[in-house]
N, C-alpha and C positions, 0 to 999 in steps of 0.2 A: 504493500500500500504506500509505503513512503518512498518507494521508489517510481512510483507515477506519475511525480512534478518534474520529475529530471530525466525521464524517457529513458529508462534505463529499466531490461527486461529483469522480471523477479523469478530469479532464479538461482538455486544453489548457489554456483559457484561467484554470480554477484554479488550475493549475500556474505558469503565466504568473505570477496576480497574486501568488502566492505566495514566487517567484524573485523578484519586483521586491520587495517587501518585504525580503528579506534583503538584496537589491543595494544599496539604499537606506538602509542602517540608520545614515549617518552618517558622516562623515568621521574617526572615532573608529579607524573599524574599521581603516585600515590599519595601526592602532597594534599589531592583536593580531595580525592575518591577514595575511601572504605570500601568498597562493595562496588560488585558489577551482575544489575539479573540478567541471565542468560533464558532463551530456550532451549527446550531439550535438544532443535538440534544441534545449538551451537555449542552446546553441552561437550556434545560429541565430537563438533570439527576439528579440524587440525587447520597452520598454518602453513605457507608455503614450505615451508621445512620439514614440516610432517609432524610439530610437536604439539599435542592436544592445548587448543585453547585454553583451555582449565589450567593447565601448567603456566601454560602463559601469567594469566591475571595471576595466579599464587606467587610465582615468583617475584611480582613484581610490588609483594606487600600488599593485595589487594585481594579481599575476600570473595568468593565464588559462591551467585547465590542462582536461583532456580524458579523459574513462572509452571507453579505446577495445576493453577484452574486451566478447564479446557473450554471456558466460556462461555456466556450467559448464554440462559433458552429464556422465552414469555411462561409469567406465570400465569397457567388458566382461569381466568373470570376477575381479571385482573386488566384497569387500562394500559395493557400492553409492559406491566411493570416485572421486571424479572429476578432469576435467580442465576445462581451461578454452579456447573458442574465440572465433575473430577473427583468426588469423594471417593466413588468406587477404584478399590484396588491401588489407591492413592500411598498407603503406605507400604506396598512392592517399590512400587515406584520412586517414592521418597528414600526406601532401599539402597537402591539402584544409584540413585543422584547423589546418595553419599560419597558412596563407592567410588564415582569419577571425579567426585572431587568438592560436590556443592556443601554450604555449611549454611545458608539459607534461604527460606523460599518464598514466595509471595503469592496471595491471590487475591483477587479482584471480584468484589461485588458492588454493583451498580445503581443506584437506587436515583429519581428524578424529583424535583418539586412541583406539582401543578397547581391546581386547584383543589385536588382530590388528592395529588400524591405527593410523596408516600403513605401509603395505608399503615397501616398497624399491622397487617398481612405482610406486607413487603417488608420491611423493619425486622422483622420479629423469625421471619425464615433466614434475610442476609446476617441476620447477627448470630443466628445457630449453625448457620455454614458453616461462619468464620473461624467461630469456635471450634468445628468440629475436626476442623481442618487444622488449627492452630495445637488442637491434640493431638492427630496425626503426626503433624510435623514434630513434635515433641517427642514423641514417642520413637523417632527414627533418629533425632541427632540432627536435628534443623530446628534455627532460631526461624518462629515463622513472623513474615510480616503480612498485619491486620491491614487490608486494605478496604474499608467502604466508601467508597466514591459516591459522592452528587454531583451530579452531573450541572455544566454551566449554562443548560439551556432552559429558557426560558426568560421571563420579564419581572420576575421578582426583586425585591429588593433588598437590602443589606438584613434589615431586621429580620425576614423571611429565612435567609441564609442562617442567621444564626440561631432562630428557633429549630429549625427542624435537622442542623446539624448537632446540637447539642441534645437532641431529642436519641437520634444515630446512636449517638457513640455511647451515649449512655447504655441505649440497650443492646451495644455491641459488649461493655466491661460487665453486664449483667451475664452477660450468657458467657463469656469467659470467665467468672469466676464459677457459675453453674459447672461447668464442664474440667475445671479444677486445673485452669492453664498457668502456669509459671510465669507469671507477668516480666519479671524480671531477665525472662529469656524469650523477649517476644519485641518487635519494634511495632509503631503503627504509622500506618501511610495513608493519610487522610488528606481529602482538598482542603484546601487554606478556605477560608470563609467568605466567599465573595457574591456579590449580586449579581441574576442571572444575565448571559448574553446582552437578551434584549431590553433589559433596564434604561428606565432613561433618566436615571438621577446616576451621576459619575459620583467616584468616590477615590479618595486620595489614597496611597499606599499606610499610609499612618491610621486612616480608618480601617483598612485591611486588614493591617497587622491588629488592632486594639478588638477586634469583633472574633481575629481565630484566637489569641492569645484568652481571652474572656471566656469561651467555648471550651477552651484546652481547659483553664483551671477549675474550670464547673466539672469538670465529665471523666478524667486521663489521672488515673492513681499516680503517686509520684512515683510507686516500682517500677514503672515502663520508663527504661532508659533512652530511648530515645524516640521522637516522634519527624520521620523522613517524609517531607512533602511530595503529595504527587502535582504537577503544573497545571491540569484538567485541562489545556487550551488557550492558559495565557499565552501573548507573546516569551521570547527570551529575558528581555526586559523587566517584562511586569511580575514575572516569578521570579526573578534575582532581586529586584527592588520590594516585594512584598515579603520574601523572608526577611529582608535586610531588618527590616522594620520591626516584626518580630522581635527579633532578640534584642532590638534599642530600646524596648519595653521594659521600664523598671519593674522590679517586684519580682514575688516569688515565678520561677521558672524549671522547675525538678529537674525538666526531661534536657536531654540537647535536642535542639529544633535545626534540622539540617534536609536536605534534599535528595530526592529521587526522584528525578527528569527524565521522562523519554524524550520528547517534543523540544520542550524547552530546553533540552542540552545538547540535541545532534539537527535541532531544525537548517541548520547554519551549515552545518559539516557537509550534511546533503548534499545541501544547494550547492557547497564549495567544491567538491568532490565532482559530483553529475557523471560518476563513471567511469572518471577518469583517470590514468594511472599517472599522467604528469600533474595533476592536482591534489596528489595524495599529504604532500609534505603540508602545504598552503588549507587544508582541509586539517591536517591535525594540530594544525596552530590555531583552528578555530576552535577545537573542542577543549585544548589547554585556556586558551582568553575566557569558554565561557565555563569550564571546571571552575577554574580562578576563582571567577566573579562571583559563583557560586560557594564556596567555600569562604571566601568574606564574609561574602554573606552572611553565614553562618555562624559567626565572630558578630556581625553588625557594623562590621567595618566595610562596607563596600563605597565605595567615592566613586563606582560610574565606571570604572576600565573596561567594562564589555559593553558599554552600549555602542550602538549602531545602527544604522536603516535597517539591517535585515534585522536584528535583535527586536526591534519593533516591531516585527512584523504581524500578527493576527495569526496564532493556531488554532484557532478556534475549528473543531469540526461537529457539529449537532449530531447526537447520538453516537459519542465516538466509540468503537470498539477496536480493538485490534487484529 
């Protein structure tokens, strides 16, 4: 899919050289990045040399983690609201992803705000998933990371955003403690707290940060060590300057608040890239600029070094899956 805008066919071995280029980007990179999620097949590729990816990232100080849902289905009688599967035979598998190398894993449940949604239906299945899943993983030797996403589409507004994500996570830590998860070996990846898409009241990064931070301290035990942002569709920009903000929050903060970008970390490298093998060096200077900025972030120190036209640019995709 993300190879679409840059006319470059999706296939294996593009994909390959495309994962070594990020793999490869320099000995920099363990400076910004912890962890790198793979899928299963990248689990398993090798680089031009022939040496498993997996080794790659370990060597380079940087932990090897694993997307082990296999993606939301509709739940029935339900406006189109869904769940997320892979339980089954999940902890073979989780096995298996030891074995090659992963130490931990993540999955994605999706839930929307309308008028009607999310129900107490949808809620209440994505928060027994996650847990049941975050057992699993546990059970096999993988820290798992909680991911329930809301999604950015729609025309709601800030206040909206923070009632019904604080509504979430609450009855995501209820069902992990039902289920008797080790918080303390568990991270969560949740959206930052933002007003939907089509809102038409703007909102500064300082009310961003002040609406997830508020949500965070209501709902997120202080045992869970760290809370890894997902970007839902910001630009590069607006997810680097919305964490920033975060952590410039005075007052109690337990967790580290840090990131986990798909979009918002490789939207850039893409476009830089497009396939090409003389744009590979010029492409992994882009994903070091916006590791960087990212990892300031994170600190609360970022002053702006990744911004850019493209880092502007609008990821937004309605309904996004991958």
């Amino acid at each position: 899919k993300r190879f679409a805008p840059i006319n470059v066919e999706n296939v294996e071995e593009n994909r390959r050289a495309y994962r070594e280029l990020l793999f490869s980007a320099g000995p920099e990179l363990k400076n910004y990045l912890g962890g790198v999620i793979l899928y299963e097949e990248t689990l398993f590729q090798k680089d031009a040399a022939g040496k498993p990816f997996a080794d790659v990232i370990r060597e380079q100080g940087i932990s090897v983690g694993i997307k082990v849902d296999l993606g939301t289905v509709i739940l029935p009688g339900t406006d189109s609201e869904t769940t997320t599967q892979g339980l089954d035979n999940m902890a073979a598998r989780c096995a298996k992803y030891y074995q090659a190398g992963a130490r931990f894993a993540k999955w994605r449940s999706v839930l929307k705000i309308t008028e009607s949604c999310p129900t107490p239906l949808a809620i209440e299945e994505n928060a027994t998933v996650l847990a049941r899943y975050a057992a699993i993983c546990q059970s096999q030797g993988l820290c798992p990371i909680v991911e329930p996403e809301i999604l950015m589409d729609g025309s709601h507004d800030l206040e909206k955003a923070i009632k019904v994500t604080e509504t979430v996570l609450a009855a995501c830590y209820k069902k992990l403690n039902e289920h008797h998860i080790y918080l303390e070996g568990t991270l969560l990846k949740p959206n930052m707290v933002c007003p939907g898409q089509d809102c038409p009241k703007k909102y500064t990064p300082e009310d961003i940060g002040l609406a997830t931070i508020t949500v965070l301290r209501r709902t997120v035990p202080a045992a869970v060590p760290g809370i890894t942002f997902l970007s839902g569709g910001q630009s590069e920009e607006e997810a680097t300057l919305h964490l920033n903000a975060m952590n410039k929050i005075p007052g109690a903060k337990p967790w580290s608040l840090t990131f986990s970008y798909g979009r918002a970390l490789q939207a850039t490298v893409i476009k830089t890239w497009a396939g090409k093998k003389e744009n590979v060096a010029v492409a992994q200077e882009a994903l070091r600029v916006r590791a960087k900025a990212n990892s300031e972030a994170s600190l609360g120190k970022y002053a702006g070094s990744g911004a850019s036209a493209s880092a502007s640019e609008s990821l937004y995709v309605k309904d996004y899956k991958y």
